[in-house]
C-alpha positions, 0 to 999 in steps of 0.5 A: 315688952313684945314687938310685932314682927308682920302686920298680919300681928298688929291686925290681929292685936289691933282686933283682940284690943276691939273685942277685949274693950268690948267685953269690958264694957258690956260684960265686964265680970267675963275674964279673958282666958275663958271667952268662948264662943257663948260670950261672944254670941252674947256680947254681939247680942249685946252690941247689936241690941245698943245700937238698933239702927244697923241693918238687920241683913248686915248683921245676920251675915257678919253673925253667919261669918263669925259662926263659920270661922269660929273653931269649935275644937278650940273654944277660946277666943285667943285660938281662933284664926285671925278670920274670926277674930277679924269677923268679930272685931268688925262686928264690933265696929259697927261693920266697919273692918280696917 
């Protein structure tokens, strides 16, 4: 079993737990390993699209946000930095970061 050692690391795991949850529920055929920046333009489209009564200006600055942050050079979820991670996670909850 692996031990967190800095909060930074629970955050992140915390985060990653938000986005994978997600995906299970909306896109459950994705596997893990090969989230890119696609499926999670995808499962926000999604998320946004059950939930109609967010503010549209909100939501286009978090989608700004995530698409700044995301690194193109390495297109996997699990190697983005904990910004990005972060931007989505929040998207996901509805705006809301912890």
């Amino acid at each position: 079993m692996a031990t967190a050692r800095e909060p930074t690391e629970l955050r992140r795991w915390a985060d990653l737990t938000v986005i994978h949850r997600a995906f299970e529920a909306r896109m459950p055929a994705v596997q893990r390993g090969r989230i890119g920046l696609g499926e999670v333009a995808e499962l926000c489209r999604r998320d946004f699209a059950s939930s109609p009564a967010r503010d549209c200006n909100d939501v286009r600055d978090q989608l700004l946000l995530i698409g700044t942050e995301w690194d193109l050079a390495s297109d996997r979820l699990e190697r983005q930095s904990d910004a990005c991670v972060g931007a989505i996670a929040a998207f996901l909850r509805g705006g809301r970061r912890l």
